[in-house]
VOROMAR-174958 format. One record per residue (C-alpha): residue in one letter; x, y, z. Coordinates in steps of 0.5 Angstrom, whole numbers, padded with zeros to 4 digits, always signed. Layout:
<nodes>
aXYZ;...
</nodes>
This chain:
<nodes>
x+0075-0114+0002;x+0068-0114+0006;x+0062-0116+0003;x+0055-0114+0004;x+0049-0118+0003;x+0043-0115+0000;x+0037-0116+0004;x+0028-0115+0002;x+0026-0108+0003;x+0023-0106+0009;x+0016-0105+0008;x+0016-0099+0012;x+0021-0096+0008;x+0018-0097+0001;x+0019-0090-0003;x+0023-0086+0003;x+0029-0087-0001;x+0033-0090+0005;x+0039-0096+0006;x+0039-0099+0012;x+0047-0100+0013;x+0050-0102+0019;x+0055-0099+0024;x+0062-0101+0022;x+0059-0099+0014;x+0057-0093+0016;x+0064-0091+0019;x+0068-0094+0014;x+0063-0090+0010;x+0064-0083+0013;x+0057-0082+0013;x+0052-0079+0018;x+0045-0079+0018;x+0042-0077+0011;x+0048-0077+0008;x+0047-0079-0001;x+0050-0085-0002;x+0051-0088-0010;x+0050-0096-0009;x+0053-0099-0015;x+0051-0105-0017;x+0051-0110-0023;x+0046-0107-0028;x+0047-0100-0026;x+0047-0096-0019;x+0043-0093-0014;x+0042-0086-0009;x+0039-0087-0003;x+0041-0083+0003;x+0044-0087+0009;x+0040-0089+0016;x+0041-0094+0020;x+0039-0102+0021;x+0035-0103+0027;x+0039-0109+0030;x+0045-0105+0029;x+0047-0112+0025;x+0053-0111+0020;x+0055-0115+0013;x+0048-0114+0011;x+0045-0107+0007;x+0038-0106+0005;x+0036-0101+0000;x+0030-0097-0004;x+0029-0097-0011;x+0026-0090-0012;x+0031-0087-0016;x+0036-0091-0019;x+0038-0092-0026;x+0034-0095-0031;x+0037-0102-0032;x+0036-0103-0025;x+0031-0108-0024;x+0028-0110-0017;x+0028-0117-0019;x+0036-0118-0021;x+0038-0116-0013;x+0035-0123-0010;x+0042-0126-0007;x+0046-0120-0008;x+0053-0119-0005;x+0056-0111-0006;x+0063-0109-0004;x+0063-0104+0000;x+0068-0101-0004;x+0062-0100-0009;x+0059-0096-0004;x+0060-0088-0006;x+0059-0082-0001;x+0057-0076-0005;x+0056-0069-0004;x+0049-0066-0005;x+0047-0059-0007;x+0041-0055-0008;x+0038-0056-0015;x+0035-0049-0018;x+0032-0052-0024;x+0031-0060-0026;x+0029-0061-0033;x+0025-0068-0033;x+0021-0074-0038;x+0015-0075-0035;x+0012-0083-0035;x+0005-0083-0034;x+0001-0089-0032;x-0004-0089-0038;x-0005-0086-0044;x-0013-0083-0042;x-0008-0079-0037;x-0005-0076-0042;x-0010-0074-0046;x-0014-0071-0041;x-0008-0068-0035;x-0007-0060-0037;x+0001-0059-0037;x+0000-0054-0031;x-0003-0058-0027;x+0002-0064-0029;x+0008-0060-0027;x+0005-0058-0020;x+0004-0066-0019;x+0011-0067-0021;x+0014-0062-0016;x+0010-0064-0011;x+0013-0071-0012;x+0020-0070-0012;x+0020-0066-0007;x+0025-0067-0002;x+0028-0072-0006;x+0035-0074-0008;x+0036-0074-0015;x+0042-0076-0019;x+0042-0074-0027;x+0039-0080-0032;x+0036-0083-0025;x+0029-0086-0025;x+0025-0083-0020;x+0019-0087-0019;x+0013-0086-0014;x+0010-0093-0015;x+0008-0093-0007;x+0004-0086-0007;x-0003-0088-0008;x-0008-0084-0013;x-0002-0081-0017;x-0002-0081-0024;x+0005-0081-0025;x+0008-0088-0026;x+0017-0084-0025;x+0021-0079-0027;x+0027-0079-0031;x+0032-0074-0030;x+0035-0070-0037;x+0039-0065-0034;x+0040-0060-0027;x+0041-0054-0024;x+0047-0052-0022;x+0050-0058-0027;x+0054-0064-0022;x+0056-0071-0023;x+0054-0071-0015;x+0047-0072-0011;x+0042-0065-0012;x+0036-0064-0007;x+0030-0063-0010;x+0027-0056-0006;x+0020-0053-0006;x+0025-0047-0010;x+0027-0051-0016;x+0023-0050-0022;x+0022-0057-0025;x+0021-0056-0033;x+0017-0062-0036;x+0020-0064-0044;x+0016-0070-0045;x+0011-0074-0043;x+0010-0080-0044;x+0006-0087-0042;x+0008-0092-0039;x+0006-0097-0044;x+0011-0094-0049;x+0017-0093-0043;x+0017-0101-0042;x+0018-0102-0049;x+0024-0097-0049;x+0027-0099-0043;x+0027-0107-0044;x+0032-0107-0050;x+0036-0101-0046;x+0041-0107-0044;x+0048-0106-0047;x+0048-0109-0053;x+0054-0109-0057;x+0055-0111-0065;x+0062-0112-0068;x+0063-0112-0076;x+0058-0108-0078;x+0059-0101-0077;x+0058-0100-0085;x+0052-0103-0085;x+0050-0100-0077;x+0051-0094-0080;x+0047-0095-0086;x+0041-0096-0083;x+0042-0092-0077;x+0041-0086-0081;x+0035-0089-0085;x+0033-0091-0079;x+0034-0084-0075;x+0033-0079-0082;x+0025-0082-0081;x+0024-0082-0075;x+0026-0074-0073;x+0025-0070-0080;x+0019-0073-0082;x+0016-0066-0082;x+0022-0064-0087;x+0020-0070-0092;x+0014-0067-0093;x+0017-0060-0094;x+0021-0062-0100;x+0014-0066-0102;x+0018-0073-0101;x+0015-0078-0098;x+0018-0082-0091;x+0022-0088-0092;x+0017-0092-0088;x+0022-0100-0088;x+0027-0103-0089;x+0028-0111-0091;x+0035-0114-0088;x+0036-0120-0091;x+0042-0124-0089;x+0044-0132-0087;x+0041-0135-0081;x+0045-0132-0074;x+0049-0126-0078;x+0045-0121-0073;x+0040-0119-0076;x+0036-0118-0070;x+0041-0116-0066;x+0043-0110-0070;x+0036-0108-0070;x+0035-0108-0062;x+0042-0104-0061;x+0039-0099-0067;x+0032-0098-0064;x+0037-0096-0056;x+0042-0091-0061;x+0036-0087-0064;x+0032-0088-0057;x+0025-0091-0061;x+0021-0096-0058;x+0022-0103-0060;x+0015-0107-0061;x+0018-0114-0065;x+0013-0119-0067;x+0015-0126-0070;x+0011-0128-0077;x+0008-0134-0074;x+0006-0132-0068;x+0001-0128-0072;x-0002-0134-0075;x-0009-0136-0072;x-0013-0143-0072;x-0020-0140-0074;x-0022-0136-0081;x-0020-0128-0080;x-0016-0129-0073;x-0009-0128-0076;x-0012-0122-0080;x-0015-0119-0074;x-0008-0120-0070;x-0005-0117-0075;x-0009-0111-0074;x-0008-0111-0068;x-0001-0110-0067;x-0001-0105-0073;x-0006-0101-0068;x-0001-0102-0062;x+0005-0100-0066;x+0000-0094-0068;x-0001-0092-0061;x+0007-0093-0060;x+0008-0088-0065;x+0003-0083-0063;x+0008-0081-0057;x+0015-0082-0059;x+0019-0086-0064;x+0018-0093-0065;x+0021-0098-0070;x+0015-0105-0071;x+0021-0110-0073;x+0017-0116-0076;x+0022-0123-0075;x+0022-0128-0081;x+0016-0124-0085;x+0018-0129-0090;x+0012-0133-0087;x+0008-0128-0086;x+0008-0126-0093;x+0010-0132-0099;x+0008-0130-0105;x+0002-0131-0107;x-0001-0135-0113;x-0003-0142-0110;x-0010-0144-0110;x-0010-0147-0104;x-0006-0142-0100;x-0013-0137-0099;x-0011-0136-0092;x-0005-0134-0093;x-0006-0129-0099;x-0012-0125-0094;x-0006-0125-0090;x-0001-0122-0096;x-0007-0117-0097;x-0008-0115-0090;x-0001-0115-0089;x+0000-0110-0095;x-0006-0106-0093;x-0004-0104-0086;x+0003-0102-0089;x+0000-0097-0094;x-0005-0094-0089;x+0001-0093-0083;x+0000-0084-0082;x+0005-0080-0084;x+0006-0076-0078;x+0007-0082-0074;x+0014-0084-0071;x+0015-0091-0074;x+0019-0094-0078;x+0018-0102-0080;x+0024-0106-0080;x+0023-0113-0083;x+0028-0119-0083;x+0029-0125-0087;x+0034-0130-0090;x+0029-0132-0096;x+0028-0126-0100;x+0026-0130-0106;x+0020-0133-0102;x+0017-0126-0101;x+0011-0123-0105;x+0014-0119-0110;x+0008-0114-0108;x+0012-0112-0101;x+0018-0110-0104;x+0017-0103-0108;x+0018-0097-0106;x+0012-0094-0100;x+0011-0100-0096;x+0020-0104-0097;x+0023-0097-0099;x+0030-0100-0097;x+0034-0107-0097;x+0040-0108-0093;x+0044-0114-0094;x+0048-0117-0089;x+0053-0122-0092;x+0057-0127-0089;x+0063-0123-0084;x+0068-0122-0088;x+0076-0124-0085;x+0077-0117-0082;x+0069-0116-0079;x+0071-0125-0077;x+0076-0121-0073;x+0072-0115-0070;x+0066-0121-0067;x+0072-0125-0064;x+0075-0119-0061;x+0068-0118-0058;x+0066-0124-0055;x+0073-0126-0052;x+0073-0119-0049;x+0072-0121-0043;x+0075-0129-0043;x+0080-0131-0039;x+0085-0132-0046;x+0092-0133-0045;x+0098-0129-0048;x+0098-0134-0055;x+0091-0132-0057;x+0092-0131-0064;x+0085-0127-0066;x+0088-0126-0074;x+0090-0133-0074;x+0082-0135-0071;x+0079-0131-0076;x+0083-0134-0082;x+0081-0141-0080;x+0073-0139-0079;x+0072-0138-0086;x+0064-0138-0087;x+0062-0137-0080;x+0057-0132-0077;x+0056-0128-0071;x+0053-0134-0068;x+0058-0139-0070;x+0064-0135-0068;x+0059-0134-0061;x+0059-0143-0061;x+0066-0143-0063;x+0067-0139-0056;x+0064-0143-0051;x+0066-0149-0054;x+0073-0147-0053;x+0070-0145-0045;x+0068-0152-0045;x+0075-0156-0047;x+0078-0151-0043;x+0074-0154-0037;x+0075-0162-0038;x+0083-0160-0040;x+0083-0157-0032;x+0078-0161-0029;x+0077-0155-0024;x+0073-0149-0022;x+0079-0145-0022;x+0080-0144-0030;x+0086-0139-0031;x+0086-0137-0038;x+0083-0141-0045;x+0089-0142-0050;x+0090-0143-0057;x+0089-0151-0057;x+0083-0150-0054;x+0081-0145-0060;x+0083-0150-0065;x+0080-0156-0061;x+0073-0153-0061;x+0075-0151-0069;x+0075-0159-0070;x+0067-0160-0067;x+0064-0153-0069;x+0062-0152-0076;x+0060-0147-0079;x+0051-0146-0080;x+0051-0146-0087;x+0055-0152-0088;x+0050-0156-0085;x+0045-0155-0091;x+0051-0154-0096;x+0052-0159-0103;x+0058-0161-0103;x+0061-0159-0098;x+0067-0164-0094;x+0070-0164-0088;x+0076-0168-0089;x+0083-0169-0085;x+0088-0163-0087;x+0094-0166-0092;x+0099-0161-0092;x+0105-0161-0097;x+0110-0166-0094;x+0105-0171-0094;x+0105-0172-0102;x+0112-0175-0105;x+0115-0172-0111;x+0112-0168-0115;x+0115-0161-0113;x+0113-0158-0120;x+0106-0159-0119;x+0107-0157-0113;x+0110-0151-0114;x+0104-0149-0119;x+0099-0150-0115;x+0102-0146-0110;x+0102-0140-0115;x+0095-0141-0117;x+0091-0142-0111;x+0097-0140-0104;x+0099-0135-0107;x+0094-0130-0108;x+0091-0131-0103;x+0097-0131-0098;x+0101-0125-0102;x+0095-0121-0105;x+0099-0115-0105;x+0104-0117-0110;x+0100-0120-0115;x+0096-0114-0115;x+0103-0110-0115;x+0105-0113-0121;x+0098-0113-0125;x+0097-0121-0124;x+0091-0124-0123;x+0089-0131-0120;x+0086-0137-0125;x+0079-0137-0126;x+0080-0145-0125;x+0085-0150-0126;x+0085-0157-0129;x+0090-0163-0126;x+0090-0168-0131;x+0093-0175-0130;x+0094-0182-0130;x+0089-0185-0124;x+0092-0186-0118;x+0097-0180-0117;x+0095-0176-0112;x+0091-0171-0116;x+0086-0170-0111;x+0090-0171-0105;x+0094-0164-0109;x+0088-0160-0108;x+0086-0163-0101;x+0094-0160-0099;x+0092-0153-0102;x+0085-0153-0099;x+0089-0154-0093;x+0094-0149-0093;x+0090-0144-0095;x+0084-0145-0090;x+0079-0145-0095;x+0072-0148-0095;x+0073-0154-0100;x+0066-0157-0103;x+0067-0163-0108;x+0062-0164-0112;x+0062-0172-0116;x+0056-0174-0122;x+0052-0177-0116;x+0051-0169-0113;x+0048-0167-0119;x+0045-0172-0123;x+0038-0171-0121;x+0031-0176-0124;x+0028-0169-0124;x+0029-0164-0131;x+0032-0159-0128;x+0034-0161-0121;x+0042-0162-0124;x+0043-0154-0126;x+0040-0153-0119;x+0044-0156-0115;x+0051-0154-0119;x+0049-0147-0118;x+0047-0148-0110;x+0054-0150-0109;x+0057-0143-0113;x+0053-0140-0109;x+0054-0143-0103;x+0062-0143-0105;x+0061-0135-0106;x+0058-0134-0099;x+0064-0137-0096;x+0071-0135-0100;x+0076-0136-0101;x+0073-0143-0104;x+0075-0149-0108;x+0070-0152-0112;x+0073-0158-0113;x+0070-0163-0120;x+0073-0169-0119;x+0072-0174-0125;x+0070-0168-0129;x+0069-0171-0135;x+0064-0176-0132;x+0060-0170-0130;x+0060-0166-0136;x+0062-0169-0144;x+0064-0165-0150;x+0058-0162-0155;x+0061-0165-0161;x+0062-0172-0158;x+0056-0172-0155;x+0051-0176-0160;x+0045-0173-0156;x+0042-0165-0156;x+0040-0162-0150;x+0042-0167-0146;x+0042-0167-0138;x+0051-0166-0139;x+0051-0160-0144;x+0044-0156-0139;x+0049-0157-0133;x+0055-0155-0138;x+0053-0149-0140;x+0051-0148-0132;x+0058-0149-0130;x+0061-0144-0136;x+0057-0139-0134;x+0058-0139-0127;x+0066-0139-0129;x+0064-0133-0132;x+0062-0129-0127;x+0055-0129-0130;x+0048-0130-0125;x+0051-0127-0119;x+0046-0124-0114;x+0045-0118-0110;x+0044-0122-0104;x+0050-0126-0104;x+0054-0119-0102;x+0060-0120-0097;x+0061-0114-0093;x+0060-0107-0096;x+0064-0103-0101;x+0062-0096-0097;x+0067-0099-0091;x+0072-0099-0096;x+0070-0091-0099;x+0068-0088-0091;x+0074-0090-0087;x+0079-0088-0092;x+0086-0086-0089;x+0085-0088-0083;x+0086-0095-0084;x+0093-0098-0082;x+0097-0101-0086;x+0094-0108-0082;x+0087-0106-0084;x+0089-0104-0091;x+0092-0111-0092;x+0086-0114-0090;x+0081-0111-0094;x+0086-0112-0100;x+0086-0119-0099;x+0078-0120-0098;x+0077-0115-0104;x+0082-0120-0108;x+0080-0128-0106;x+0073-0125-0106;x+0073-0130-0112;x+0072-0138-0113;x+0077-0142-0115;x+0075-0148-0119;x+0079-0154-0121;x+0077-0161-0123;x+0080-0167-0125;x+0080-0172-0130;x+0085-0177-0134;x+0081-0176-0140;x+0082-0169-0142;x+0081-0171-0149;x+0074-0171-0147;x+0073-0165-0144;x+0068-0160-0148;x+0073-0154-0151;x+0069-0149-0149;x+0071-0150-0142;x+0078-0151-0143;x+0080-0143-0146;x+0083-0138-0141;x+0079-0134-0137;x+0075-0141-0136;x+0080-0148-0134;x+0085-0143-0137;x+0090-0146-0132;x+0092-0154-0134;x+0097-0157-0130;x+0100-0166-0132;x+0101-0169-0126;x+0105-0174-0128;x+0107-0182-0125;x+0113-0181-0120;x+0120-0182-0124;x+0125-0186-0120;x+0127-0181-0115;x+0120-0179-0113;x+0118-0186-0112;x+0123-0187-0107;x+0119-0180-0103;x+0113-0184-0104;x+0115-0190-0100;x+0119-0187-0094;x+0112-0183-0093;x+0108-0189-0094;x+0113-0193-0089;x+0113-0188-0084;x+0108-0191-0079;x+0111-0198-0082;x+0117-0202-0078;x+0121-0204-0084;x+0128-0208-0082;x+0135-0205-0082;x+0135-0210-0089;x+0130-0206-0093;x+0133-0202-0099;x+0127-0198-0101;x+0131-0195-0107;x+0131-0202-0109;x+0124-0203-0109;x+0123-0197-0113;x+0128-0199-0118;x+0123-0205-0119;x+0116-0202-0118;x+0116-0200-0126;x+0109-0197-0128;x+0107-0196-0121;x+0103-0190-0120;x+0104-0186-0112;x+0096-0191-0110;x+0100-0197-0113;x+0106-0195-0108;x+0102-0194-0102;x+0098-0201-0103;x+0104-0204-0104;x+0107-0203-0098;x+0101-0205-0095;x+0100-0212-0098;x+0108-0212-0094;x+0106-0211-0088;x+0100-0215-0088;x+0105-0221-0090;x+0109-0220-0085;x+0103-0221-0081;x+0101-0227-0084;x+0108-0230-0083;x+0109-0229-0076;x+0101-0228-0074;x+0101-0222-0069;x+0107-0224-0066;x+0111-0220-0073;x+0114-0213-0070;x+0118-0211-0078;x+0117-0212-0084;x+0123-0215-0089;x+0125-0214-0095;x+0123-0221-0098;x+0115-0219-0095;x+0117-0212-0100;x+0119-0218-0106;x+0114-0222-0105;x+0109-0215-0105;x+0112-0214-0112;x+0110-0221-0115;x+0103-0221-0112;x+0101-0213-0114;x+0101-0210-0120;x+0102-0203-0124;x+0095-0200-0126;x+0099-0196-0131;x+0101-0199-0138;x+0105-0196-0143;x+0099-0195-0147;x+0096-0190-0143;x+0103-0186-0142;x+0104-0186-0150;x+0097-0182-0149;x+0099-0177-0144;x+0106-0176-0147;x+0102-0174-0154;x+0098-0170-0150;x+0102-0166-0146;x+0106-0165-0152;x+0102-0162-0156;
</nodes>
């Protein structure tokens, strides 16, 4: 497939709309002297007409950008190559009438130009020109002209080839804008795709739309036109990502500011750049819709109150003051971003300056699949990509973290072939990158752990509690039609209790693990603060982090550490009982907030038939698992508070039990796995003389044999015999007493 190379412009043939092709193009081509030719390039393409290189030199093309579409930039051309199959002969036809949008230089020549004589300049300009529709025409090589370029909106006869602009085509002229005004439009016209978010899309779309075309029917109905909309929603979420392909939709010009780049360093400066881009946006407004997207106005508007924040209560004030003085017959609209909400002053937040909060949560499982969907468009992704089973471990991850998550597996693609040519990314590439990528917000989370995945098999014994655990937290979360079939709902939260060392955390870390779902572990030294009310703050920080993040296990590890019972305690509003009152009200659902919102119930309402059966399941099984599974873990249950042990609370109590004889022996054969016993070793007679021995008790009993076959036979010792085991048995004792099993038995029985 030949290649030509693009080439600088001729001066000579700045603003005649020729490309200079040589001889074996222009016969490959077909073309002859003159003839329109579409040049389809990267950003867009091109029309020019065909003529000639001087030194007749193949493999090279020179063109001018006089009418191109509006994504084309001469700067992206530097070091180009085009196919030649990328170059299109067209038909050109007389054009009638041409309906166009005028881009004048500055706003004085708008004022001041009569339309008619704006019209006959236009005519003049496009005379003789080949034009295509929604081609920019530009004239930035005629001297003296007011005109800055000339979109093409339609044309007469209506073609998909090249038109001749004749000094018979009527040229009719249906806006007028400056060229200040077009920048703005056009630097965010680039393809920008947003994946997860058609609800909320939409949401703010009509806002968005509704004010800026019909303001004049507001004021009809004597209504006023919302005039902002705050999004609130996690870092990288994408928010302002939405807000640039919002603005392209409804064709407004985007002004965005960042909060603290208003600030200045003299008394008044920040004041007076504010004001300064409220005129901009003003003037923006004047000509054609425009959206003023102010990013992180949390802190270009904390609340008021402290003394010692004069400066940024005058900005508050100022802030405040332009938003109610913004005219009604403008075309803008204010769009704000933030991820503290709580951090803004109450004053933005009414009716008239923030009419409207839209709230974007964390992506749900089926918004996780869209966003994978999109970034991996255009990967090299083998055939065993499993987009479902991605979206399923990404748990908690936003758009942003799921683009990271993307290009890591790039990253690991390379250093597995250790080449250029990199065929396609597979599925390990995916889940060696899950290893490296956490999600963002797990960075500042309390309580959230990261641990090595324990799967079932890994636990000897205890199928029962096992199998209980599985119907309480996978199961929901795996077969929610089912539950929801037969009117079940999941536990609230569960409690493991249980003499020390029998794997009751480790059954949590497997049901986490099975599960894929966010596991955060909270221990006394997580909460307990010096501060008054610094512990409360901290347990409610961790539901609301869980909440973001479901499905979610809160796991309480030695709860009754961390919370005693009220009658027991001798002292009265004690720092366990603040933190246990906390806890009861978050189990029963009591303090969530709005901002905690994930997806959007009107997604469920608006597609309605028109979901598969695959989509159905999945928004089944978001609306079921939205909630936090609790489970905490003691061996003293008798000192637990009885208010949290009621159902609707811990209302699912489970006895993890010592292992028996038989599991005892599962124990050992998985704790002798990666040990090399002798042929000699009878395991089953170890169990029978490991009497009271917990599962921690065994595993640390075959690591004393081991490091005794060591110290027998030095490093020399390749397996471990029975007589080590023996001679692990005198010197390990059971941390169990039948004491303590009386206690449990009693317990359990009643």
């Amino acid at each position: 497939m030949a290649l030509l190379q693009l080439l600088l412009q001729d001066p000579k043939d700045e603003g005649t709309q020729r490309c200079r092709l040589g001889p074996a193009t222009f016969s490959s081509l077909g073309a002859t002297l003159g003839s329109p030719i579409k040049i389809v390039l990267p950003a867009g393409s091109c029309l020019c007409t065909a003529w000639p290189r001087h030194d007749l030199a193949d493999g090279y093309l020179q063109l001018d950008l006089k009418c191109r579409t509006r994504e084309v930039r001469a700067n992206q051309l530097c070091n180009l190559t085009v196919r030649v199959d990328d170059l299109k002969l067209l038909a050109c036809h007389k054009l009638r009438k041409v309906t166009v949008k005028v881009v004048l230089k500055n706003r004085t020549l708008k004022k001041s130009m009569p339309e008619a004589v704006l019209q006959e300049v236009v005519k003049e300009l496009l005379k003789s020109a080949c034009v295509s529709l929604h081609h920019v025409v530009s004239f930035t090589s005629v001297l003296c002209n007011p005109v800055a370029c000339v979109e093409i909106l339609s044309m007469d006869p209506a073609t998909e080839e090249a038109g001749l602009v004749t000094f018979k085509t009527t040229i009719t002229i249906q806006e007028v804008v400056t060229l200040d005004w077009y920048n703005h439009l056009i630097d965010d016209s680039a393809s920008i795709l947003v994946a997860g978010m058609e609800d909320i899309s939409n949401s703010l779309k009509e806002i968005v739309d509704l004010s800026l075309r019909f303001p004049k029917t507001f004021q009809k109905l004597g209504l006023s036109v919302p005039r902002g909309v705050l999004l609130v929603g996690p870092p990288g979420v994408g928010k302002t990502l939405l807000v640039k392909a919002i603005a392209r939709e409804v064709g407004a010009c985007l002004l965005c500011i960042n909060g603290p780049v208003i600030y200045g360093s003299r008394p008044g400066e920040s004041e007076e750049n504010l004001r300064r881009v409220f005129e901009e946006a003003r003037e923006m407004a004047s000509e054609g819709p425009t959206v003023l997207f102010i990013d992180e106005i949390d802190s270009l508007c904390p609340k008021r109150g402290g003394s010692s924040n004069t400066p940024e209560n005058r900005l508050v004030a100022q802030l405040l003051t332009l938003l109610d003085d913004i005219d009604r017959e403008n075309k803008m609209v204010i769009i704000a971003a933030t991820n503290r909400p709580d951090a803004l002053d109450s004053a933005l937040r009414r009716p008239g300056r923030i009419d409207r909060e839209v709230i974007i949560g964390t992506p749900t499982l089926k918004q996780r699949r869209s966003i994978l969907q999109l970034i991996t468009a255009n990967m090299p992704t083998s055939g065993d990509i499993n987009l479902l089973e991605l979206a399923e471990i990404t748990t908690g991850y936003v758009g942003a973290d799921l683009t990271a998550l993307c290009r890591e597996a790039a990253l690991q693609a390379v250093f597995r072939v250790r080449s250029h040519s990199i065929n396609t990314i597979t599925m390990s590439d995916f889940y060696k990158a899950a290893k490296k990528i956490q999600p963002s917000s797990f960075r500042s989370g309390v309580g959230l752990t990261d641990f090595k995945p324990v799967s079932w098999d890994h636990i000897g014994g205890l199928e029962d509690v096992k199998l209980k655990l599985k119907q309480s937290i996978e199961w929901p979360i795996k077969y929610p039609e089912a539950f929801v079939r037969m009117g079940l709902a999941r536990p609230k939260g569960i409690l493991l209790y249980g003499p020390s060392g029998c794997a009751k955390t480790t059954l949590v870390k497997a049901a986490a693990t099975s599960c894929h779902c966010s596991f955060l572990s909270v221990s006394g030294a997580d909460l307990f603060s010096p501060y008054v009310g610094d512990s409360e703050k901290i347990l409610s920080q961790v539901f609301r982090q869980a909440r973001a993040n479901t499905p979610a296990i809160v796991f309480l590890d030695e709860i009754d550490s961390i919370l005693g019972s009220r009658s027991i305690s001798k002292t009265s509003h004690g720092v366990q009982e603040r933190v246990l009152s906390v806890l009861l009200n978050e189990l029963d659902g009591v303090g969530l907030k709005l901002t905690e919102r994930r997806g959007n119930k009107a997604a469920l309402e608006s597609e309605g038939q028109e979901q598969t059966e695959n989509d159905k399941e999945l928004e089944l099984q978001e609306v079921f698992n939205k909630d936090v599974v609790v489970v905490a873990a003691t061996n003293r249950p008798d000192m637990l508070d009885d208010a949290l042990l009621r159902p609707g609370r811990l209302d699912k109590m489970i006895y993890v039990p010592p292992p028996d004889q038989k599991e005892k022996l599962s124990v050992l054969k998985i704790c002798t796995e990666k040990i090399p016993i002798d042929s000699d070793v009878s395991l089953e007679a170890i169990a029978a003389e490991a009497n009271l021995f917990s599962g921690a008790d065994l595993e640390n009993l075959c690591k004393e044999a081991a490091l005794l076959a060591l110290q027998e036979n030095r490093i020399e010792a390749t397996t471990v015999k029975h007589k080590h085991f023996l001679k692990s048995l005198e010197t390990v004792k059971p941390s169990l007493t039948h004491k303590e099993l009386n206690f449990y038995e009693k317990l359990f029985r009643n």
